[in-house]
C-alpha positions as CSV (number, residue, x, y, z in Angstrom):
1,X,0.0,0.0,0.0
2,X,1.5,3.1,-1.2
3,X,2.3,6.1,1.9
4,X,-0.4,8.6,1.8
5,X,0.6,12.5,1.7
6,X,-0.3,14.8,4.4
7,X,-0.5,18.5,4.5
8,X,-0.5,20.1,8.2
9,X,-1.8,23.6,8.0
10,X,-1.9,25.4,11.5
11,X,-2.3,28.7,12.8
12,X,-4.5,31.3,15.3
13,X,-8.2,31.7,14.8
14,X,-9.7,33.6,11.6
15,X,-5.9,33.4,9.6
16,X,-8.6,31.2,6.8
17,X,-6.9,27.8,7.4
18,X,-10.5,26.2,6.9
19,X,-11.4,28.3,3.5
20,X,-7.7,27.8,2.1
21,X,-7.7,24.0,3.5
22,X,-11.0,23.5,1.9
23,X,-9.9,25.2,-1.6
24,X,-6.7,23.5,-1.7
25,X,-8.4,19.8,-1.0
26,X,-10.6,20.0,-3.9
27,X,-8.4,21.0,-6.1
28,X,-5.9,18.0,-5.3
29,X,-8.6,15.8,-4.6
30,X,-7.7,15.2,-0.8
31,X,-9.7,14.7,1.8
32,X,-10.1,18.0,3.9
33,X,-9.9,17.6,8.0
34,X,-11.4,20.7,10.0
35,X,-9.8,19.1,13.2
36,X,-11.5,22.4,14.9
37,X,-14.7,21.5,13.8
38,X,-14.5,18.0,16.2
39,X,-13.5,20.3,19.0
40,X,-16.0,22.6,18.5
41,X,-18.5,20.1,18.2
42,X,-17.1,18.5,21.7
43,X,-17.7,22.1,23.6
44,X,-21.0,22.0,21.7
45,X,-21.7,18.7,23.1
46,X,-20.8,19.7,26.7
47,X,-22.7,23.1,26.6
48,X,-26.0,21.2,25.5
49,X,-25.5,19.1,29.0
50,X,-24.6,22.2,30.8
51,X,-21.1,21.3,31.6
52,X,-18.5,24.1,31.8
53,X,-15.9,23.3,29.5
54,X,-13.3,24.3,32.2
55,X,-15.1,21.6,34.7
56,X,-12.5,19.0,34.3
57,X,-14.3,16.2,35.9
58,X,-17.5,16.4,34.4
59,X,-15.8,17.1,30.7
60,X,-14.4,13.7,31.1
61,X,-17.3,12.0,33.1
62,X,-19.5,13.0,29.7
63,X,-17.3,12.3,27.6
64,X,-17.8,8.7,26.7
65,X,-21.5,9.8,25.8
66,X,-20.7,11.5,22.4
67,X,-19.8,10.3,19.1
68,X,-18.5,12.1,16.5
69,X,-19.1,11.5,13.2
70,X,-17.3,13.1,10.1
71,X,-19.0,12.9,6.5
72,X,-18.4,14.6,3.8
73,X,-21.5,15.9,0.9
74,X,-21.0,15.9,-3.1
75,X,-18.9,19.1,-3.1
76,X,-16.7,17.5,-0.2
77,X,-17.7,19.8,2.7
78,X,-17.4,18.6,6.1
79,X,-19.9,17.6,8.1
80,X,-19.5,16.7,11.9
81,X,-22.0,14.5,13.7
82,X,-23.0,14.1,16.8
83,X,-24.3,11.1,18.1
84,X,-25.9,10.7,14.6
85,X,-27.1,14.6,14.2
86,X,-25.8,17.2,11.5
87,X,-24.6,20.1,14.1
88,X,-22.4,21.9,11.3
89,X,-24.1,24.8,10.8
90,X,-24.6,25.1,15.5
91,X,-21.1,24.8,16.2
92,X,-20.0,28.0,14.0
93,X,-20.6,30.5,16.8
94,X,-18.0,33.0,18.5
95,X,-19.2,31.6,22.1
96,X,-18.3,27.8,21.1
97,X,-15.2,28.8,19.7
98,X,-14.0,30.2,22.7
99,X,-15.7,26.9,24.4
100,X,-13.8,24.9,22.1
101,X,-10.5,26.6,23.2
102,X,-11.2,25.8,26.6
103,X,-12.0,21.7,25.9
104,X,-9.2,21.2,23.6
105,X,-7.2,21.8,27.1
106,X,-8.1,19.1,28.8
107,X,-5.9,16.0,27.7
108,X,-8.3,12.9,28.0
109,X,-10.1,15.4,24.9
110,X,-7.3,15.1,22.7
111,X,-6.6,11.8,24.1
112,X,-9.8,10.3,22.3
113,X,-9.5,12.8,19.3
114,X,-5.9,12.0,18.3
115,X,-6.7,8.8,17.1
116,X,-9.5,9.7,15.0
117,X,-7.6,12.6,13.4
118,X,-4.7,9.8,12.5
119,X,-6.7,7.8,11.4
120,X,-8.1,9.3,8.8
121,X,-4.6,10.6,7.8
122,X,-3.4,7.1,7.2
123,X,-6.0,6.2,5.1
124,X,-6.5,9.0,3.4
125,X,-4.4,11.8,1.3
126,X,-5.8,14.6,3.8
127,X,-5.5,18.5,4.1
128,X,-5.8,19.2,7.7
129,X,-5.8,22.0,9.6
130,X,-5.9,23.5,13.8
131,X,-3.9,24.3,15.9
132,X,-1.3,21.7,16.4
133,X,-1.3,19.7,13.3
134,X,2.1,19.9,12.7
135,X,3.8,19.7,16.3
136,X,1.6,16.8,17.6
137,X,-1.2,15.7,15.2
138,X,0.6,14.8,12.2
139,X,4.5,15.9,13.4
140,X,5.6,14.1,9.8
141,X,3.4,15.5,7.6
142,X,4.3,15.7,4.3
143,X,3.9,19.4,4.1
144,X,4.0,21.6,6.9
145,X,2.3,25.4,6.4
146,X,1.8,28.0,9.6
147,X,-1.2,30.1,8.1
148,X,-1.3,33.2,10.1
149,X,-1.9,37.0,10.0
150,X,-2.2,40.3,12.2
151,X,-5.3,40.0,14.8
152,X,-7.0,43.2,13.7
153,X,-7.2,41.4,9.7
154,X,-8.2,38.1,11.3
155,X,-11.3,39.9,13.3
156,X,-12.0,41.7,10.5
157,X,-12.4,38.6,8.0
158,X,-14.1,37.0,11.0
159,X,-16.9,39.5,11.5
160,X,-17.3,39.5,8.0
161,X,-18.2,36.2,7.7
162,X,-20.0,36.2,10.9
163,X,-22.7,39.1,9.6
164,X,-22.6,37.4,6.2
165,X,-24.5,34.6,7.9
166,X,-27.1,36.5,9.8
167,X,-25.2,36.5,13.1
168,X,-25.1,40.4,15.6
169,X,-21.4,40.9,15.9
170,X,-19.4,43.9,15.9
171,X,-16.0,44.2,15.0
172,X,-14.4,45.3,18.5
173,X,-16.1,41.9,20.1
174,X,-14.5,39.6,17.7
175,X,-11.2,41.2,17.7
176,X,-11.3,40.9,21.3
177,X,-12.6,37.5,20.9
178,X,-9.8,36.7,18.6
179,X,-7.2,38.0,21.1
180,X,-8.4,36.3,24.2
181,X,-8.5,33.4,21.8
182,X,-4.8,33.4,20.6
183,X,-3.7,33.9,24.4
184,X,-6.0,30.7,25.6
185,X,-4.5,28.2,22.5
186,X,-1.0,29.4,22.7
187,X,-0.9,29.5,26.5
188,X,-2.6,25.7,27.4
189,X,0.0,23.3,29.2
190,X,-1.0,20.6,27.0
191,X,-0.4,21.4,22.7
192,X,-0.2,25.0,22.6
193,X,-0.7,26.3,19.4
194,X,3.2,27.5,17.7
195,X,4.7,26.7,14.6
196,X,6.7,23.6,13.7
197,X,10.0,23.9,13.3
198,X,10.3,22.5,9.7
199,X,7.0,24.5,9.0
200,X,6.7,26.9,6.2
201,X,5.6,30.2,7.6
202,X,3.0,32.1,5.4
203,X,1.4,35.3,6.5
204,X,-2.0,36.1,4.5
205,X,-2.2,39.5,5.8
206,X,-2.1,41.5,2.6
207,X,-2.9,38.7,0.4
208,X,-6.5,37.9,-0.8
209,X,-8.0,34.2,-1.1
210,X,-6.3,33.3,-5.0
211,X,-3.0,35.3,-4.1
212,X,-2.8,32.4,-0.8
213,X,-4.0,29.6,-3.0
214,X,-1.1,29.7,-4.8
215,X,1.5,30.4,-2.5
216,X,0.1,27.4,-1.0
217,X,0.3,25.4,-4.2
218,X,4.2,26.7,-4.7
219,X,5.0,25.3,-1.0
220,X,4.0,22.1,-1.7
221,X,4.8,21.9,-5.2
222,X,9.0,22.2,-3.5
223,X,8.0,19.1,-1.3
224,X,5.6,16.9,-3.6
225,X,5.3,16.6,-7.2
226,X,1.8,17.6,-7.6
């Protein structure tokens, strides 16, 4: 059985890992891995049942109640599952992001997710992207990329496509969102969000979605014949 390739994009919230991930898959033909989307759908999980995602007890006590499902639709979006319901479009909120932070802290979390997340990587050709992708997830992934870009552009992309799907959210919020955010993933004891050390650094600041696309494709063209 051949070796199947991997590409590990990380990086802080709203830098457009999951748009450029999602571009980039379908154009190779790869399956694309929103690792925070299985977080997010853990916090979701937990907030349902009331349990504070810092409550490190009762996260794991519930824990072994939930399970996540990833499928994918005709155009090869994402879809995550929980206990057998479609909670894709629920999960996209500013409040379970932060939530989703919080969770990914607690190490019997990633315990559980890790292997699903490998899993699919050794069956598949995947794109996959988070916060530790490189450094713990996948540390020999084929292609390593750190997607990232100044706070006040990520906030403003986020809001963006916040108040593009009907959600209230003003700019100042999600910045400050986005800032607590960066603090709480590159600050947790247990895989902080940094870059790899044999990982490309890419900042998207001044470039727009095509401009990124193919800076992408030039990284990975140096490390795979595409």
């Amino acid at each position: 059985m051949s070796k199947t390739i991997s590409i590990a994009i990380d990086g802080p919230a709203g830098a457009g890992k999951s748009t450029i991930a999602k571009a980039l898959a379908k154009e190779l033909g790869y399956h694309y891995v929103d690792t925070g989307a299985i977080y997010r759908t853990v916090a979701y999980f937990l907030d349902l049942l009331g349990i504070s995602p810092k409550d490190a007890d009762g996260v794991e006590r519930y824990l072994d109640e939930l399970t996540i499902g990833i499928e994918y639709d005709e155009e090869g979006k994402q879809h995550m599952l929980m206990n057998g319901m479609d909670v894709s479009d629920e999960i996209r909120t500013q409040d379970i992001s932060q939530k989703a932070s919080l969770v990914s802290a607690h190490a019997v979390v990633r315990d559980v997710l890790l292997d699903m997340q490998r899993n699919v990587a050794r069956k598949h050709n995947v794109i996959m992207d988070g916060r530790d992708i490189g450094t713990v997830v996948l540390p020999k992934a084929t292609v390593k990329i750190f997607l990232t870009a100044s706070a006040e552009v990520r906030a403003k992309r986020r809001t963006d496509e916040l108040l593009a799907k009907g959600q209230k959210v003003t700019y100042e919020q999600t910045l400050k969102d986005i800032q607590q955010r960066d603090y709480q993933d590159s600050h947790r004891p247990i895989a902080p969000l940094k870059q790899a050390k044999d990982a490309v650094l890419l900042d998207t600041s001044e470039l727009d979605i095509p401009q990124v696309l193919e800076r992408m494709k030039e990284i990975i063209r140096e490390k795979i014949a595409l």
